[in-house]
C-alpha positions in Angstrom: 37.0 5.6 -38.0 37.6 1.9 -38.0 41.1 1.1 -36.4 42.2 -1.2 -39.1 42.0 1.5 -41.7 45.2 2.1 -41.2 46.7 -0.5 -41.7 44.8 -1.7 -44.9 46.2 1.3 -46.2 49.0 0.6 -45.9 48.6 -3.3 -46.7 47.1 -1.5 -50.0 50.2 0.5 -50.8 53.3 -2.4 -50.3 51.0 -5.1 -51.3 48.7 -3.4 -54.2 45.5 -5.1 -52.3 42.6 -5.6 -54.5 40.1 -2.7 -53.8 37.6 -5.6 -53.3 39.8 -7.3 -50.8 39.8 -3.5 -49.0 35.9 -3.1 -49.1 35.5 -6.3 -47.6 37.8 -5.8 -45.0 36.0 -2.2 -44.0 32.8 -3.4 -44.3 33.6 -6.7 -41.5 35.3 -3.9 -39.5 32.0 -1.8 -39.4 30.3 -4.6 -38.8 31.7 -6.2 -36.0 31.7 -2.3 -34.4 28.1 -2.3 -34.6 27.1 -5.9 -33.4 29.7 -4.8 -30.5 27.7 -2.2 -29.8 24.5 -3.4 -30.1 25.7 -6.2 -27.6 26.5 -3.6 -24.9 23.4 -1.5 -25.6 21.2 -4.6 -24.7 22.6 -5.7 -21.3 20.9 -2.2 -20.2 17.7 -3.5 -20.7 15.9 -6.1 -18.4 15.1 -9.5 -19.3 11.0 -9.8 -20.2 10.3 -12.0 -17.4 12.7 -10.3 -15.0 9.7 -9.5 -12.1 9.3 -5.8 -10.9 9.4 -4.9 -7.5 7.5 -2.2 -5.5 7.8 -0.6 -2.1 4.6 0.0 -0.3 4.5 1.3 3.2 2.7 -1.0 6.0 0.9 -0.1 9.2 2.0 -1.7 12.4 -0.8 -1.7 14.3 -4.1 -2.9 12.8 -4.3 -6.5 13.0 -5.4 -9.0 12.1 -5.2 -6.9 8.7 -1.3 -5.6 9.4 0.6 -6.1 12.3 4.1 -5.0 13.6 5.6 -8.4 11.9 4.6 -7.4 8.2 1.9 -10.2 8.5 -2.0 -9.9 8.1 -4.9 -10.3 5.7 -3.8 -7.2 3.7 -0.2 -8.2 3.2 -1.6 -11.7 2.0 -4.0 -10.2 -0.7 -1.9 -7.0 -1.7 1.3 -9.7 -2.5 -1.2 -12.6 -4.3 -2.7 -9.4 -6.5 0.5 -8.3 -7.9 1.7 -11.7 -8.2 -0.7 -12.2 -11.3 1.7 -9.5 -13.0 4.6 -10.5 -11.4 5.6 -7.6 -9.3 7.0 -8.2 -6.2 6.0 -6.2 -3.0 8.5 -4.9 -0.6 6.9 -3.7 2.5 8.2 -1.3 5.2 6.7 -1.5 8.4 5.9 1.8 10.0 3.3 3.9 11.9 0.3 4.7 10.1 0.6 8.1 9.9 4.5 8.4 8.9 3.1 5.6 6.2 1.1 8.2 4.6 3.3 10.7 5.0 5.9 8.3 3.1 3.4 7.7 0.2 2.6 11.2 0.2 6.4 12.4 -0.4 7.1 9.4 -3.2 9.6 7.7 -0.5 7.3 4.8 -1.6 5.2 3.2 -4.1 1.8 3.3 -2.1 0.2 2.4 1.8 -1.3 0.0 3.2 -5.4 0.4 4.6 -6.6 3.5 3.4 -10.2 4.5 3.4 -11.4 5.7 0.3 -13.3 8.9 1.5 -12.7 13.0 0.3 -10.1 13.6 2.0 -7.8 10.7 0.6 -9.0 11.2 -2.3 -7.4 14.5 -2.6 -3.8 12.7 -1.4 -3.8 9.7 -3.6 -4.6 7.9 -6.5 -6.9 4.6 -5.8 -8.1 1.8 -7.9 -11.4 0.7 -8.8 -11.5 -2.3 -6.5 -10.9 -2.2 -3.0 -8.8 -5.0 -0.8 -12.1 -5.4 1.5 -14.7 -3.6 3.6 -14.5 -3.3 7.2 -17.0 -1.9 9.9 -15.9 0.3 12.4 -18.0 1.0 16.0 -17.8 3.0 18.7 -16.9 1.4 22.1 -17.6 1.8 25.8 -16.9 0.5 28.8 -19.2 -2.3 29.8 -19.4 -0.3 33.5 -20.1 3.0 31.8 -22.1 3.1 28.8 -22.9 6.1 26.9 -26.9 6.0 27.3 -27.4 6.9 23.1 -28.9 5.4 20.6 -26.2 5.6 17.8 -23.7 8.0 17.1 -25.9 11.6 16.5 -27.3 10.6 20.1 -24.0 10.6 21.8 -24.2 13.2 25.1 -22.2 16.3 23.8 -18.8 17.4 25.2 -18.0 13.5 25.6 -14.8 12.8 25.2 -13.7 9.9 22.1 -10.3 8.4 21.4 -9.2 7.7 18.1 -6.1 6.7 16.3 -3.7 9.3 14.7 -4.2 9.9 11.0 -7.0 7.3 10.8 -10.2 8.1 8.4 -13.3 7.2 9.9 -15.7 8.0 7.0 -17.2 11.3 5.9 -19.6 11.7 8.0 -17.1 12.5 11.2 -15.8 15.4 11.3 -19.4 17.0 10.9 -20.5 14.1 14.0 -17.6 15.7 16.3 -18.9 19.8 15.3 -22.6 18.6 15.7 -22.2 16.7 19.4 -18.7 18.9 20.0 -16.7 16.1 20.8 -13.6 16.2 22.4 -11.2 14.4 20.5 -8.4 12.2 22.1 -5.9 11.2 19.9 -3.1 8.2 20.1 -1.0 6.0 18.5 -2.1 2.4 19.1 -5.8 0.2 19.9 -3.9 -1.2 23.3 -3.7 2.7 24.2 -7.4 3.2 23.3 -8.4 0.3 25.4 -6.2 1.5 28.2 -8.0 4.4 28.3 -11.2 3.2 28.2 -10.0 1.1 30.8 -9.2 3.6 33.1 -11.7 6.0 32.5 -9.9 8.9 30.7 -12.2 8.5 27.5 -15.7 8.1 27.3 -15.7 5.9 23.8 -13.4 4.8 21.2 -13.8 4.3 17.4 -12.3 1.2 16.2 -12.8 -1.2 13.4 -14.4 -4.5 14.8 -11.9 -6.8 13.5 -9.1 -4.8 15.0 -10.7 -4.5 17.9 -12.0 -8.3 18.3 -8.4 -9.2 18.0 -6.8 -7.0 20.5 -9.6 -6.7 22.9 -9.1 -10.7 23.1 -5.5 -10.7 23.2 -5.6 -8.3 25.7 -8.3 -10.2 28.0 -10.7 -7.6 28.2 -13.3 -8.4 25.3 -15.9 -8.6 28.6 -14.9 -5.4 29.8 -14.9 -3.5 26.5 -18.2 -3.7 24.4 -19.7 -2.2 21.2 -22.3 0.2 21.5 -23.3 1.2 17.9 -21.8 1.3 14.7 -19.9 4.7 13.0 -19.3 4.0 9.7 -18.0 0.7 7.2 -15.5 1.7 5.0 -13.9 0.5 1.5 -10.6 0.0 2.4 -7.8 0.2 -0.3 -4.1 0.2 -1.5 -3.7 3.6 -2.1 -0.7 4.6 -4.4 1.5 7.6 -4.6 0.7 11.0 -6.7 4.4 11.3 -7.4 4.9 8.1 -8.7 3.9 8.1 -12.4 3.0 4.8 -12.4 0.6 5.0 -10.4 -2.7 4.6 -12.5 -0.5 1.7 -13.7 -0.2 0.0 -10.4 -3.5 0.2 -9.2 -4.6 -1.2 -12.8 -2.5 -4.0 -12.3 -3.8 -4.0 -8.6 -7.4 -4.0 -10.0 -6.8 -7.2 -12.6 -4.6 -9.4 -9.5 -7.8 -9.0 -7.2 -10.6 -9.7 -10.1 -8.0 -12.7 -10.9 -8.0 -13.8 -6.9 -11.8 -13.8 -6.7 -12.5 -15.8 -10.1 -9.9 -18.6 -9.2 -11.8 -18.5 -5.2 -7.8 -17.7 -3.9 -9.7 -14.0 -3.0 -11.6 -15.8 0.2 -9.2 -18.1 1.4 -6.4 -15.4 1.6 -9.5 -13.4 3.3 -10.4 -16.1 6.0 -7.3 -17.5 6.9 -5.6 -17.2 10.3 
């Protein structure tokens, strides 16, 4: 009940208040209780062009695509994408396998680099448009080559080095059964190229790019060749299952990199150093 009611009561009774004066009174009472409310009810709403904001979870250790700095080619076209829809994208820096693990669990949005292959495609939901396509390769020692052909020619029992909770296409895990492989796993390319370096691993899979960049800054691109390619790879944003925005995301995700190419932004965010 209005507060003033009351009162005009009591107004009515000493005063003998017109019951037109009284239903006026009410009604500007109910009124200003409802335009009150409706005031409070909309400061719990965002403002239209307020921009959203996402987490997404970043490797450290694949440059020139990511790096430990939250700087590369992906971070570039990921943030221009959802620009277009004005989302804003907060990236955490991790390891790429706790980066999954954090998309996984819903502690973020999505992660950076994922190859679209069967076994992600059980974990996450992707768009239809992925943020590039990169090659990967075997490597070897310049010294101490592998004497094969390509990959289904590689001597078995040899021992490869790869990178924890990397994909490296479909087509792998039946390559390491077929020439029983003996798989090395670490954290980092430096520690792959160490260990070509010293002799503790026979190859190494990495993606060209990556391994251009730290096989250069590392001063050992004479020392550590290709020998023959293992797979290219659609690599993508992929987004959380327990988010359920998801499909909603990558949409957006989809539209921001169609925009990117049309306006020719897409290859100079690509290209650029």
């Amino acid at each position: 009940m209005c507060a003033y009611s009351g009162a005009i009561g009591k107004i009515q009774q000493q005063f003998n208040t017109p019951l037109a004066l009284l239903l006026s009174t009410s009604l500007f009472c109910l009124l200003s209780i409802s335009h009150s409310a409706i005031a409070n009810e909309s400061l719990n709403f965002p403002k239209p062009n307020q921009p959203k904001i996402i987490t997404l979870a970043a490797e450290d250790s694949w440059p020139p695509f990511a790096n430990q700095l939250g700087q590369g080619i992906s971070h570039r076209l990921i943030e221009a994408a959802f620009k277009q829809s004005q989302i804003e994208v907060n990236s955490l820096v991790v390891p790429y396998s706790r980066a999954l693990m954090m998309a996984e669990k819903g502690a973020v949005d999505g992660v950076f680099n994922v190859t679209r292959e069967a076994s992600t495609e059980q974990r996450f939901v992707f768009g239809e448009m992925p943020l590039f396509v990169a090659k990967a390769s075997f490597y070897q020692r310049k010294q101490r080559s592998l004497l094969a052909e390509n990959k289904w020619k590689i001597p078995k029992g040899s021992i490869v080095g790869v990178i924890k909770s990397y994909e490296y296409g479909d087509e792998f895990p039946e390559l390491v059964k077929q020439r029983q492989l003996n798989i090395v796993t670490v954290a980092t390319q430096q520690q792959l190229i160490n260990l070509l370096l010293i002799g503790r691993i026979d190859a190494a899979v990495m993606f060209d790019l990556v391994a251009q960049e730290n096989l250069q800054k590392m001063g050992v691109n004479d020392e550590v060749i290709p020998a023959f390619d293992n797979h290219t790879s659609n690599i993508y944003l992929a987004f959380s299952k327990e988010n359920p925005k998801a499909i909603l995301l990558a949409k957006a995700l989809d539209q921001g990199l169609s925009a990117l190419k049309a306006n020719g932004q897409y290859q100079l965010l690509l290209s650029a150093k």
